[in-house]
DRENKOL-178448 format. One record per residue (C-alpha): x negated, y negated, z negated; residue number from 1. Coordinates in Angstrom, 2 decimals. Last residue first. Layout:
BEGIN
<torgu><px>X</px><py>Y</py><pz>Z</pz><num>NUM</num></torgu>
...
END
This chain:
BEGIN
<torgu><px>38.45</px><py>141.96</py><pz>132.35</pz><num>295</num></torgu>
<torgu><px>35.49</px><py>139.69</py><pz>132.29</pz><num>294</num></torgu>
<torgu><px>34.33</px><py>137.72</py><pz>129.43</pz><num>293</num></torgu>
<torgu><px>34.76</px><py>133.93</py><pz>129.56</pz><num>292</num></torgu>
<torgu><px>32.70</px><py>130.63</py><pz>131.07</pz><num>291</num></torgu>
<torgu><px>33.77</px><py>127.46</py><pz>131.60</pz><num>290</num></torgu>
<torgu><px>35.27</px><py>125.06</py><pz>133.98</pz><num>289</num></torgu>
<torgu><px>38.49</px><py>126.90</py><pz>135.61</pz><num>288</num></torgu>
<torgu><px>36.32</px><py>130.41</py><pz>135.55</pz><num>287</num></torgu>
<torgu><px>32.98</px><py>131.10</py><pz>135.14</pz><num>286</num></torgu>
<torgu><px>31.95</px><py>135.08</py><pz>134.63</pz><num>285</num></torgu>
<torgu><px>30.94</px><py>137.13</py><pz>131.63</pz><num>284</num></torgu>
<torgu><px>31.06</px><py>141.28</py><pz>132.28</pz><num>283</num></torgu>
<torgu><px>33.63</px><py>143.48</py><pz>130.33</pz><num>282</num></torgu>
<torgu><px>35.12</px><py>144.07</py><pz>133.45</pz><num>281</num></torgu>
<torgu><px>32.38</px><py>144.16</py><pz>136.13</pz><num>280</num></torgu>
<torgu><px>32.36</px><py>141.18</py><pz>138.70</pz><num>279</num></torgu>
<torgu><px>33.00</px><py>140.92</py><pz>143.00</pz><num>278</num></torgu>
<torgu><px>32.51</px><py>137.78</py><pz>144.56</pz><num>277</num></torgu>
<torgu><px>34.87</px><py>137.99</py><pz>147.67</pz><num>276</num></torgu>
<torgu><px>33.89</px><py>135.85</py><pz>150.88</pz><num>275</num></torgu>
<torgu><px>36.26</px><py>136.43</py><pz>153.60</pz><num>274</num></torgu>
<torgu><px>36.21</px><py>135.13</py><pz>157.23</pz><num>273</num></torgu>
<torgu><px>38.93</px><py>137.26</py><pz>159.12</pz><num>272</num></torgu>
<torgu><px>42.12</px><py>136.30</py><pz>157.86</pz><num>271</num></torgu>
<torgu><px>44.62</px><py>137.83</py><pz>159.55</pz><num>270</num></torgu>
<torgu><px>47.19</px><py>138.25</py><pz>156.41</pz><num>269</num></torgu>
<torgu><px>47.73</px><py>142.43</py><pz>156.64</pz><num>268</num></torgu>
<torgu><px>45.19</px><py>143.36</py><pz>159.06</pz><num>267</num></torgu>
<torgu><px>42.35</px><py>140.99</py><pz>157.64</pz><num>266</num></torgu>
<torgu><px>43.20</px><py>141.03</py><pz>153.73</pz><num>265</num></torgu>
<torgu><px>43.63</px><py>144.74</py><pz>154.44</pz><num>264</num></torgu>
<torgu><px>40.40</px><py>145.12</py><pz>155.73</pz><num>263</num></torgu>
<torgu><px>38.67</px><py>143.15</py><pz>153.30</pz><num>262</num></torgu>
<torgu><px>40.19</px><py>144.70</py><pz>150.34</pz><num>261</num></torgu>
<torgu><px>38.74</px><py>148.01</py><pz>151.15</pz><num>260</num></torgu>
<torgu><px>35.42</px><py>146.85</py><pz>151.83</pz><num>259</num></torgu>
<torgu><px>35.18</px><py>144.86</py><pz>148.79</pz><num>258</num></torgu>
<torgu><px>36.27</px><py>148.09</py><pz>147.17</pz><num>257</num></torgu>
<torgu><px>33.44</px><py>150.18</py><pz>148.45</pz><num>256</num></torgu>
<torgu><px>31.17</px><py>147.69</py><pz>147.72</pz><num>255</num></torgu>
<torgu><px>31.85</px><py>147.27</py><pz>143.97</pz><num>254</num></torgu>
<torgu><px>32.31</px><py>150.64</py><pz>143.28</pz><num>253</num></torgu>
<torgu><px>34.48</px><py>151.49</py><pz>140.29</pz><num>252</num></torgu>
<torgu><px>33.21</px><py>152.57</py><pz>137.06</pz><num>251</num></torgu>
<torgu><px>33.42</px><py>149.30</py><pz>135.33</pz><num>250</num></torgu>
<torgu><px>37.24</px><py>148.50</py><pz>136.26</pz><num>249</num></torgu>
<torgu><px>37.16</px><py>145.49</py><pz>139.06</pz><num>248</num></torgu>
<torgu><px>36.90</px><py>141.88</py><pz>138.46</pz><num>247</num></torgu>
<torgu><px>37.51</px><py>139.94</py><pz>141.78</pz><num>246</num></torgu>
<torgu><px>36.57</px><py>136.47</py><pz>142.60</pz><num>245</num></torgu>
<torgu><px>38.16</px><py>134.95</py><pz>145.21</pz><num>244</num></torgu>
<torgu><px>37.52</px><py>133.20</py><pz>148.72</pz><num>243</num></torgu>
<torgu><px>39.31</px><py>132.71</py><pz>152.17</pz><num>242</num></torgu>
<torgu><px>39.24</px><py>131.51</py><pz>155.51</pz><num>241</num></torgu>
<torgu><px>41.49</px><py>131.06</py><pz>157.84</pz><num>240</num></torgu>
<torgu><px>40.80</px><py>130.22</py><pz>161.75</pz><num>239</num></torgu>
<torgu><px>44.03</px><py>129.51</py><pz>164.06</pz><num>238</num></torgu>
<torgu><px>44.44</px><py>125.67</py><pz>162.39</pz><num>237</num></torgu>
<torgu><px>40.81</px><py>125.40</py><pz>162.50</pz><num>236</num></torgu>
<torgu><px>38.33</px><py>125.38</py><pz>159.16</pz><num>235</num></torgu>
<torgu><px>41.62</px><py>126.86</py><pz>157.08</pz><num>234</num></torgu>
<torgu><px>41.95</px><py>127.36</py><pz>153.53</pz><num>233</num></torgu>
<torgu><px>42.54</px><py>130.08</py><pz>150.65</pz><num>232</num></torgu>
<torgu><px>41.42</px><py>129.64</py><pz>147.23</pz><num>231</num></torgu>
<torgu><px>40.79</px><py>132.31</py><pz>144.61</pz><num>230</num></torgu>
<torgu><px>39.39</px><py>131.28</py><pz>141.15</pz><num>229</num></torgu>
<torgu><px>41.16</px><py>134.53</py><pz>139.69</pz><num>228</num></torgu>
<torgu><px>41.60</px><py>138.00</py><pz>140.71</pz><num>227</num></torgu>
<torgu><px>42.04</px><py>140.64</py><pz>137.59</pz><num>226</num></torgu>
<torgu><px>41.50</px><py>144.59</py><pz>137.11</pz><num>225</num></torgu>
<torgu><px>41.01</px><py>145.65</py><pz>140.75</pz><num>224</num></torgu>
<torgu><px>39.76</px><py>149.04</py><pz>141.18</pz><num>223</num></torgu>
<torgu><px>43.94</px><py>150.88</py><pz>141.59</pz><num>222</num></torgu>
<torgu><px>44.24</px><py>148.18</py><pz>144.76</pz><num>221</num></torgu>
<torgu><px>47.31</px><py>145.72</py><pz>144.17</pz><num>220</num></torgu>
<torgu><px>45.56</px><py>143.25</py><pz>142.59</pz><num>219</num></torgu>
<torgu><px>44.11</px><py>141.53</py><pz>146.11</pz><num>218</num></torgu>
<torgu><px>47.46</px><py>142.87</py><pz>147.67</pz><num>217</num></torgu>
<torgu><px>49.34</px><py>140.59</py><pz>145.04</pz><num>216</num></torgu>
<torgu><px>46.91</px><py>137.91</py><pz>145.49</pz><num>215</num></torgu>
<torgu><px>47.44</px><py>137.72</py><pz>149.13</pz><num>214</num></torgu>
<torgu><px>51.28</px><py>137.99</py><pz>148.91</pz><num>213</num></torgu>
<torgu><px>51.30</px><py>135.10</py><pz>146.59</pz><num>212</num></torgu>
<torgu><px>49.26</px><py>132.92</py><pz>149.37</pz><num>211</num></torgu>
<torgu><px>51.72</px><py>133.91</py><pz>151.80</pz><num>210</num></torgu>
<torgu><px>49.91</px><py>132.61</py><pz>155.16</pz><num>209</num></torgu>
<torgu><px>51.87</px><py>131.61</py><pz>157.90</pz><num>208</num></torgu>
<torgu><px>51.00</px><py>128.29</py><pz>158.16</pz><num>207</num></torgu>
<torgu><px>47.32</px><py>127.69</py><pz>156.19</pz><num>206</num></torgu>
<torgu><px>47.13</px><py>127.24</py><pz>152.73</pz><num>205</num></torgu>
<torgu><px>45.67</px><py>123.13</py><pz>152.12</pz><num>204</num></torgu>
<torgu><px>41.98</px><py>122.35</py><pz>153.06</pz><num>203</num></torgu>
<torgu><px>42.96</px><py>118.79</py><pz>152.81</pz><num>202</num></torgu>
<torgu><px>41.76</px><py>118.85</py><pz>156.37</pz><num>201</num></torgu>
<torgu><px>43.79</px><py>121.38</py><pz>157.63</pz><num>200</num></torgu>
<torgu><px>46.46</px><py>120.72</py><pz>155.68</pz><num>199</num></torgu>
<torgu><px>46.12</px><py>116.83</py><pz>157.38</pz><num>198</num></torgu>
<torgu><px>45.84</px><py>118.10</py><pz>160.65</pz><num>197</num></torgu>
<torgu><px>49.29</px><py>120.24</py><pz>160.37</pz><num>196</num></torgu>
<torgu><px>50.99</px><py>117.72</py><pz>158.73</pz><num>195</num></torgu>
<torgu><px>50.27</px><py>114.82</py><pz>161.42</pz><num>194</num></torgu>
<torgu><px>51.65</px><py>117.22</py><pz>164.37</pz><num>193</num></torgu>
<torgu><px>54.70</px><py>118.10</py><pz>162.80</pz><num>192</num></torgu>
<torgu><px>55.36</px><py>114.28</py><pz>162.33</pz><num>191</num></torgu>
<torgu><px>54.59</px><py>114.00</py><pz>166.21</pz><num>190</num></torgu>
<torgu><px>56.98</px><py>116.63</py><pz>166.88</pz><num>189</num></torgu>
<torgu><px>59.90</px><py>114.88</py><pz>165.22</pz><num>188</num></torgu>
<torgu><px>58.63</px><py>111.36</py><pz>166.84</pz><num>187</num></torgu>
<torgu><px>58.51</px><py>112.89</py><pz>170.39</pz><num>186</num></torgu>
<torgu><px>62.51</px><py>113.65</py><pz>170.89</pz><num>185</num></torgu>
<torgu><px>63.49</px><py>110.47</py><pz>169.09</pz><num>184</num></torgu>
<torgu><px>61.07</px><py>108.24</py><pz>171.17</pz><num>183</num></torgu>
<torgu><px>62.50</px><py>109.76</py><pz>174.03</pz><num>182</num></torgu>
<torgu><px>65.88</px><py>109.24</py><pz>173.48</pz><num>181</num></torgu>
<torgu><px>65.31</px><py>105.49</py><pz>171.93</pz><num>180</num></torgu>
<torgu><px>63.47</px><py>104.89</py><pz>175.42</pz><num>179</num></torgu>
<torgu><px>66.44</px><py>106.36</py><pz>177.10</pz><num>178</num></torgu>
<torgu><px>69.14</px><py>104.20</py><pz>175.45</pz><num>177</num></torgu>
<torgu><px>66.37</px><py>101.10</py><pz>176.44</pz><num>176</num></torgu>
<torgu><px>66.45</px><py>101.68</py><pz>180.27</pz><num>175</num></torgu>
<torgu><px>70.30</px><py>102.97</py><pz>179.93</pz><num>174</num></torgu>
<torgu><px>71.03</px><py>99.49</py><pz>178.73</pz><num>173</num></torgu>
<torgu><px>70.45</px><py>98.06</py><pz>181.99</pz><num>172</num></torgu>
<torgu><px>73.78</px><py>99.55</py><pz>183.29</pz><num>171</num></torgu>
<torgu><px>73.71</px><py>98.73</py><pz>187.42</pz><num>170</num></torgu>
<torgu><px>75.82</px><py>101.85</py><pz>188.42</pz><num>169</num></torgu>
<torgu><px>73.69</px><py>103.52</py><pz>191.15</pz><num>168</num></torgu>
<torgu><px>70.19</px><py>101.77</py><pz>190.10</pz><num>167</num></torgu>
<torgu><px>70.73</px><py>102.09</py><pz>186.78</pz><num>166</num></torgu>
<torgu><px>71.81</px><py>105.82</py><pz>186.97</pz><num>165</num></torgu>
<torgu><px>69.33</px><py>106.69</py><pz>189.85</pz><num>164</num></torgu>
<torgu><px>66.50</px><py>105.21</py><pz>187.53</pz><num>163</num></torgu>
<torgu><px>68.16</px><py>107.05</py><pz>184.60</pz><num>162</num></torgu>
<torgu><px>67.69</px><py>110.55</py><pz>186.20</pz><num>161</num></torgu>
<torgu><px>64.22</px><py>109.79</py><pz>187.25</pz><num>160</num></torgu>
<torgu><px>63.14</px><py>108.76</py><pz>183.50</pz><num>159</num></torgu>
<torgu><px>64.94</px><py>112.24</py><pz>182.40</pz><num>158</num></torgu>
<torgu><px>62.51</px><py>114.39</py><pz>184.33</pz><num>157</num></torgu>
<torgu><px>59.43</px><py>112.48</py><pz>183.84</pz><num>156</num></torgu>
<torgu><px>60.22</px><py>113.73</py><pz>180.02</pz><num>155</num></torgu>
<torgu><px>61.06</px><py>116.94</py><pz>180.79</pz><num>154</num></torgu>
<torgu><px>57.54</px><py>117.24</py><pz>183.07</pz><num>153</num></torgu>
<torgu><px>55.76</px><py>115.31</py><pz>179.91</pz><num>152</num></torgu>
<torgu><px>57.61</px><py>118.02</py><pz>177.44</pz><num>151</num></torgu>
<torgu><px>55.89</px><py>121.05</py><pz>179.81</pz><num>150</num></torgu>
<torgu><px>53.10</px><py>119.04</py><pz>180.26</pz><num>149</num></torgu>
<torgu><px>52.38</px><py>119.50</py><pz>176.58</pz><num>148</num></torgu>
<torgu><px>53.49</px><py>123.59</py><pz>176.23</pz><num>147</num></torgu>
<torgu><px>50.89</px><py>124.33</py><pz>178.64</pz><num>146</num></torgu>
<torgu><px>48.08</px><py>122.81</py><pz>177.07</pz><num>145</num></torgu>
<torgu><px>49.39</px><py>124.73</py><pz>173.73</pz><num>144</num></torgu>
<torgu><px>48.96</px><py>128.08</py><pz>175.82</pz><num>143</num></torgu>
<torgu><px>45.87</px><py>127.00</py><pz>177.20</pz><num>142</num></torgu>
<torgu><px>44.31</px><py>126.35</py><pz>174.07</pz><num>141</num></torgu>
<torgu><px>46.04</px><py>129.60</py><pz>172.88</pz><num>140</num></torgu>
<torgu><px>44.65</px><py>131.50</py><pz>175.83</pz><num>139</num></torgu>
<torgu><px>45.99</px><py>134.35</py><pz>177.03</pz><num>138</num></torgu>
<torgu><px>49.85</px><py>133.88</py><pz>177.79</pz><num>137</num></torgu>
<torgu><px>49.39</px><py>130.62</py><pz>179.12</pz><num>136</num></torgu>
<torgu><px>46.46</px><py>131.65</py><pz>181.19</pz><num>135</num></torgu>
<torgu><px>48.61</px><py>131.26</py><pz>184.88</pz><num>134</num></torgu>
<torgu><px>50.45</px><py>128.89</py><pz>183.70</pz><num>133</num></torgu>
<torgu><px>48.40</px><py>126.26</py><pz>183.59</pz><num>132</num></torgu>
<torgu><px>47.23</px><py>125.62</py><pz>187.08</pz><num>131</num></torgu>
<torgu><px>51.63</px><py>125.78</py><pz>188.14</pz><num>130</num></torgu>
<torgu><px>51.91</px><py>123.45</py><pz>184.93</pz><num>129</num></torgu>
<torgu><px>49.27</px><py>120.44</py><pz>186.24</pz><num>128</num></torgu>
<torgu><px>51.00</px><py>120.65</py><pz>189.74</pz><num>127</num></torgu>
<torgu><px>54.49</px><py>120.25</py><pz>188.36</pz><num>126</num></torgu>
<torgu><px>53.51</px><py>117.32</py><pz>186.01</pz><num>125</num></torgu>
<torgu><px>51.77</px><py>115.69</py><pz>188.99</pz><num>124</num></torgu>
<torgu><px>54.61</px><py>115.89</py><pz>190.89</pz><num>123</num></torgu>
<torgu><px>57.15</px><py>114.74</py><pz>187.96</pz><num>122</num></torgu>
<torgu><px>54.68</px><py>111.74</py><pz>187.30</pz><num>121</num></torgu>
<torgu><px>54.90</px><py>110.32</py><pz>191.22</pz><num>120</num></torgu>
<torgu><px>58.60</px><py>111.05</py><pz>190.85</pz><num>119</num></torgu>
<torgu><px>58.99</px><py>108.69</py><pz>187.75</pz><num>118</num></torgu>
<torgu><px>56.98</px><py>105.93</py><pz>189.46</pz><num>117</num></torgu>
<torgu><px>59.10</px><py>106.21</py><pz>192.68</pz><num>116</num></torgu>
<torgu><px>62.18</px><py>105.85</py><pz>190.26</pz><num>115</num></torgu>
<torgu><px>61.02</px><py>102.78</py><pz>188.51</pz><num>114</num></torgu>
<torgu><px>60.33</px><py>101.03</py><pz>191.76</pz><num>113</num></torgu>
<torgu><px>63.59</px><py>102.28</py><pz>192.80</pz><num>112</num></torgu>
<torgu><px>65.38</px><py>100.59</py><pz>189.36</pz><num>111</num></torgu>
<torgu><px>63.50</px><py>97.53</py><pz>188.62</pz><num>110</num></torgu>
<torgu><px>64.96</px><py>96.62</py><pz>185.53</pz><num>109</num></torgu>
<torgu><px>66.59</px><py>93.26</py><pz>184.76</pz><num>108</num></torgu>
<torgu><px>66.63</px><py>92.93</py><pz>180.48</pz><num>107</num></torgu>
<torgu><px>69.53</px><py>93.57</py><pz>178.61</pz><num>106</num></torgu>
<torgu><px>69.76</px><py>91.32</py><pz>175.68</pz><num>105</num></torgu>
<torgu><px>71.10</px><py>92.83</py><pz>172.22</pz><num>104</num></torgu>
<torgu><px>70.13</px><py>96.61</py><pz>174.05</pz><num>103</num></torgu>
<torgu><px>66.49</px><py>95.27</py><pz>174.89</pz><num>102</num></torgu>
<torgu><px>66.03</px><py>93.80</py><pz>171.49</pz><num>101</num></torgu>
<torgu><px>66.60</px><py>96.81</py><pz>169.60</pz><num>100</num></torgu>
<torgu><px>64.22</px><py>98.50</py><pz>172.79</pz><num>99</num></torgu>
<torgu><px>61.47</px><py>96.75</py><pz>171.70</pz><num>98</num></torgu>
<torgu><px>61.65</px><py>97.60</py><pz>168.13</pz><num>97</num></torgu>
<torgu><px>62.23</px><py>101.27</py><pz>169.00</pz><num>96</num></torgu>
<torgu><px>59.41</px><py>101.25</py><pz>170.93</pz><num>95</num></torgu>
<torgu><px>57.02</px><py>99.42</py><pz>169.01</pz><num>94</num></torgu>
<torgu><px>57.88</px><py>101.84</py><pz>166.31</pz><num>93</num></torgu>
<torgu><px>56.92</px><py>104.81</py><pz>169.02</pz><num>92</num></torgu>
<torgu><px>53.91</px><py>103.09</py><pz>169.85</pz><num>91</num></torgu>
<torgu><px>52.74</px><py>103.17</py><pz>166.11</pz><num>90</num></torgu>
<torgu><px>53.91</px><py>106.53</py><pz>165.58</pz><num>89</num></torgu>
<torgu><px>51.73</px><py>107.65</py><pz>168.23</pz><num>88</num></torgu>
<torgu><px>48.35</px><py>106.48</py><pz>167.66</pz><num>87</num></torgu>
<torgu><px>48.64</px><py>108.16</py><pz>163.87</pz><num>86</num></torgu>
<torgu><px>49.51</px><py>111.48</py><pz>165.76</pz><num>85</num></torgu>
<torgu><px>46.21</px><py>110.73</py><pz>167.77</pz><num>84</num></torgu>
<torgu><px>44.17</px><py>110.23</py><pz>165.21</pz><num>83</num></torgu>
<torgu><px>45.57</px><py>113.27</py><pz>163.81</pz><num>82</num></torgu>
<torgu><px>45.52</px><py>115.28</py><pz>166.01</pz><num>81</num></torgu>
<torgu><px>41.65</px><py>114.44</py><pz>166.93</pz><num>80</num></torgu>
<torgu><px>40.59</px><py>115.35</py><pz>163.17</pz><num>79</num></torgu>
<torgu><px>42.34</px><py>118.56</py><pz>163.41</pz><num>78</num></torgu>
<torgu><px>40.67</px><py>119.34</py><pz>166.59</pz><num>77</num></torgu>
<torgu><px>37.44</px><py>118.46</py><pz>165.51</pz><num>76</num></torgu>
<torgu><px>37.86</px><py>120.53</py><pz>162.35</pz><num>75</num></torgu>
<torgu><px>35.95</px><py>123.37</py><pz>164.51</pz><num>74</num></torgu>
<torgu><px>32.57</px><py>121.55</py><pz>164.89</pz><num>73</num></torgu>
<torgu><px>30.12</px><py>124.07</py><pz>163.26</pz><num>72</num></torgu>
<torgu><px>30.89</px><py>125.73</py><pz>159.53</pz><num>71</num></torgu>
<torgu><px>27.88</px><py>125.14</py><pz>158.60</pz><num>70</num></torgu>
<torgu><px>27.60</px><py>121.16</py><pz>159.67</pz><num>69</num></torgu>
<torgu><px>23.79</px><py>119.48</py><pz>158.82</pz><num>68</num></torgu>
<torgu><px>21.66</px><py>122.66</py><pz>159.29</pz><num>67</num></torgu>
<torgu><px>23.71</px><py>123.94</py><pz>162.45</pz><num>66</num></torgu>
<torgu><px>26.69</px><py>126.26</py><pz>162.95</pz><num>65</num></torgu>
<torgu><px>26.75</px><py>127.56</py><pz>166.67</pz><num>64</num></torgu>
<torgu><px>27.92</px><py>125.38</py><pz>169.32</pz><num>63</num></torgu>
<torgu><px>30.46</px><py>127.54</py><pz>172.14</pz><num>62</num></torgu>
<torgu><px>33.33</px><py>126.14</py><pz>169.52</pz><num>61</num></torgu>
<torgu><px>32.32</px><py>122.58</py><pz>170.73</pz><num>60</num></torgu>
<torgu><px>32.50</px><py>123.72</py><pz>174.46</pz><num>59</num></torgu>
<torgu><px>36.53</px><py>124.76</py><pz>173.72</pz><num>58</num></torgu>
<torgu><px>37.55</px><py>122.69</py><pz>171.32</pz><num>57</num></torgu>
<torgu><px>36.36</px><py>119.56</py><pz>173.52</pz><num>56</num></torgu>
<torgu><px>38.86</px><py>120.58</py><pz>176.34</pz><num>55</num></torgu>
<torgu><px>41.50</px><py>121.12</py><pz>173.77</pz><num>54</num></torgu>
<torgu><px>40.94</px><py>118.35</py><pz>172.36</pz><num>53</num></torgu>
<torgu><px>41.25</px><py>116.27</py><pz>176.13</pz><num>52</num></torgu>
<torgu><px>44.35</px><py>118.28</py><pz>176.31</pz><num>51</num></torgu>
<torgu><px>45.94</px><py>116.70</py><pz>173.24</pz><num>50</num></torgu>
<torgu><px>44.61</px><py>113.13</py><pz>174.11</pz><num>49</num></torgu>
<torgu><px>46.83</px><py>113.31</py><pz>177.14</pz><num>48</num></torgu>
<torgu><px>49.55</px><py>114.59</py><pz>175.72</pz><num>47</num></torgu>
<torgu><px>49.28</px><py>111.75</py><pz>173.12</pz><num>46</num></torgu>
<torgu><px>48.93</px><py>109.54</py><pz>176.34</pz><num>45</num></torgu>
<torgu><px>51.97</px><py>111.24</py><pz>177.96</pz><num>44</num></torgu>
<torgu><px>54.39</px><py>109.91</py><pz>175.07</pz><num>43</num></torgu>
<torgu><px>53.25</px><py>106.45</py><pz>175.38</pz><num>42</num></torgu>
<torgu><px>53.72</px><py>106.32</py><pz>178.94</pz><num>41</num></torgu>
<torgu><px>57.53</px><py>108.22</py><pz>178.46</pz><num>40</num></torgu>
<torgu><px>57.96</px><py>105.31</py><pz>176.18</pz><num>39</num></torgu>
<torgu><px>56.59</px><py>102.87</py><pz>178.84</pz><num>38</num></torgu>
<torgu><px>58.69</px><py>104.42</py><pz>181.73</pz><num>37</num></torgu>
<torgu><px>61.72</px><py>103.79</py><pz>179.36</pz><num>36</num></torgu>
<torgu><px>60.75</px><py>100.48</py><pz>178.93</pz><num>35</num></torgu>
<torgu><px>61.15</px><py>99.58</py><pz>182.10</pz><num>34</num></torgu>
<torgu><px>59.85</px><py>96.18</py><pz>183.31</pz><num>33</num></torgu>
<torgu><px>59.57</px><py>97.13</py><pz>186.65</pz><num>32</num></torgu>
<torgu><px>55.85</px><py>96.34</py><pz>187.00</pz><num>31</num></torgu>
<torgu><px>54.56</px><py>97.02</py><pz>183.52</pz><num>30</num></torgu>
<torgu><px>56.52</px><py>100.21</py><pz>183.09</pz><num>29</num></torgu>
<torgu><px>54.85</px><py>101.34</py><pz>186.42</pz><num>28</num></torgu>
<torgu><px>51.20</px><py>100.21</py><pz>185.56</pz><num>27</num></torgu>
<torgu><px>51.61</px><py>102.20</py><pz>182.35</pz><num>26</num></torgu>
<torgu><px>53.18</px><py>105.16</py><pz>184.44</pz><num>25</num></torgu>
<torgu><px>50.21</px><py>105.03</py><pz>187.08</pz><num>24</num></torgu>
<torgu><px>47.85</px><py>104.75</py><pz>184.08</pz><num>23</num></torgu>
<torgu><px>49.29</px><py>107.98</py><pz>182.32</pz><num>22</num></torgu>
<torgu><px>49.99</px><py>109.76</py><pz>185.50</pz><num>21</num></torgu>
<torgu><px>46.79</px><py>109.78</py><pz>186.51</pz><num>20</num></torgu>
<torgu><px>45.47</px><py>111.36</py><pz>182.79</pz><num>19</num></torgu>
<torgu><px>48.23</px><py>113.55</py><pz>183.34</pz><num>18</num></torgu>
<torgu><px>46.37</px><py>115.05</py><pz>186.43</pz><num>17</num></torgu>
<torgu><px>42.64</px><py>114.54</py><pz>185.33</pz><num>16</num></torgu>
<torgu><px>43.39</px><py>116.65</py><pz>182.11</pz><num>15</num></torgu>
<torgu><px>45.70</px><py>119.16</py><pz>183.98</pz><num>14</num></torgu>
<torgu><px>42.30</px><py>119.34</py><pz>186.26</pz><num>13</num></torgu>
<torgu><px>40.30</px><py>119.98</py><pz>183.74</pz><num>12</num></torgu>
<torgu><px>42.29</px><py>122.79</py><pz>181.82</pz><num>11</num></torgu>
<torgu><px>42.51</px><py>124.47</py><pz>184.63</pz><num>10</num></torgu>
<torgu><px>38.81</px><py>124.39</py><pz>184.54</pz><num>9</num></torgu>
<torgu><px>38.53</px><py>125.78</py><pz>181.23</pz><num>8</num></torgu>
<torgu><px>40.31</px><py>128.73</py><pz>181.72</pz><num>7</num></torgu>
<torgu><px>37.41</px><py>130.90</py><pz>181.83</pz><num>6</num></torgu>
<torgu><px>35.16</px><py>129.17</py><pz>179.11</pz><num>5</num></torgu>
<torgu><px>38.31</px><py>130.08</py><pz>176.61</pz><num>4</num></torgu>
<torgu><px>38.75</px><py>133.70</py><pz>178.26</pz><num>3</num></torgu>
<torgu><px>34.87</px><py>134.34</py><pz>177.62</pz><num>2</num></torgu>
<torgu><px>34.82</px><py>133.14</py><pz>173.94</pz><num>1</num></torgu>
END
């Protein structure tokens, strides 16, 4: 994966630069008693787990399969996202909790320290987008890297506006309001986030593939007489896999067809790593449990 091993170092230093911005906005919160800072905290420490799996995506997808995991380390990434989804809706309900409280009994914010914080993070953010832009558009990793600091520079963003707002008009309850904002904004993605690891590793259809398209194309080709025990999956949430068997008429050519279907299975759906078992009509196969004649 040349482009992957290319853009790693970008990747790096967005890693080290929201990392920063994570403690210095934890600090922050802690020091000026804003909990808006500590919801925008919370939200860059799922960004910041998010670019360390991308980081470990790429040298972990350099490995090649091994005796004790076939299919190498690709599920890492779903495995990460969800740990770190899981992470995340727990701070977000101590959010929301903590800022119920806040808005019954406003709490005495400290407005320019809360503002220097918030520029500190918008600089970083910045930085960490102008060394990721540049592979956005090639690599996905990079791509999704991108689309992280993106939110935390939005998210820095809004903290700076409500520091000038408390500090210009003296309403505490902004702090909280914000926090709810924020928590809002992240939660939505954060569900989207959870679903996607756990159809990964439930070994559920992937996104974007039409699993009643498939068969039809499967049965679609004049050979094939019937398609059963077929299953479609994903090892990565960009890698599909798929397998079937396929009964095909008794003069046909087994090869030739599996050729055939593979190539349309890979233009037409994009999945690349097929495995068809390919039976004679009239021939007995297993199917659901036991065993019946082909065709």
């Amino acid at each position: 994966m040349p482009s992957e091993i290319r853009f790693e170092r970008p990747l790096w230093w967005a890693l080290g630069l929201t990392a920063t911005v994570l403690v210095f906005e934890a600090v922050g919160a802690w020091w000026t008693n804003s909990l808006a800072l500590l919801s925008d905290a919370a939200h860059m420490a799922t960004d910041t787990l998010a670019l360390a799996i991308a980081l470990v995506a790429v040298r972990l997808a350099r490995r090649p399969p091994d005796a004790h995991r076939t299919y190498g380390y690709a599920r890492f990434e779903a495995l990460g996202a969800l740990a770190n989804g899981m992470l995340l809706f727990v701070l977000a309900g101590y959010i929301l909790w903590e800022a119920w409280h806040r808005f019954r009994e406003p709490l005495a914010v400290a407005s320019l320290g809360m503002l220097g914080v918030a520029l500190v993070g918008l600089a970083c953010n910045l930085v960490a987008m102008r060394l990721l832009h540049a592979g956005s558009g090639q690599s996905l990793n990079l791509k999704g890297a991108y689309l992280e600091v993106w939110s935390d520079m939005l998210g820095s963003l809004a903290v700076v506006v409500a520091a000038l707002v408390i500090h210009g008009t003296g309403w505490r309850w902004v702090d909280p309001l914000l926090a709810v904002l924020i928590g809002l904004w992240v939660l939505p993605r954060t569900w989207v986030l959870v679903r996607e690891a756990l159809n990964v590793l439930m070994e559920g259809v992937p996104r974007g593939v039409d699993l009643a398209a498939v068969r039809a194309d499967l049965n679609g080709h004049p050979q094939v007489e019937d398609v059963h025990d077929l299953h479609v999956w994903a090892l990565a949430s960009r890698t599909p896999a798929m397998t079937a068997h396929v009964v095909v008429a008794a003069a046909a050519d087994p090869s030739a067809v599996r050729r055939e279907l593979v190539r349309v299975l890979g233009q037409r759906h994009g999945i690349a790593h097929v495995t068809l078992q390919m039976e004679a009509a009239g021939e007995e196969h297993c199917a659901g449990g036991g065993c019946r004649p082909a065709g």
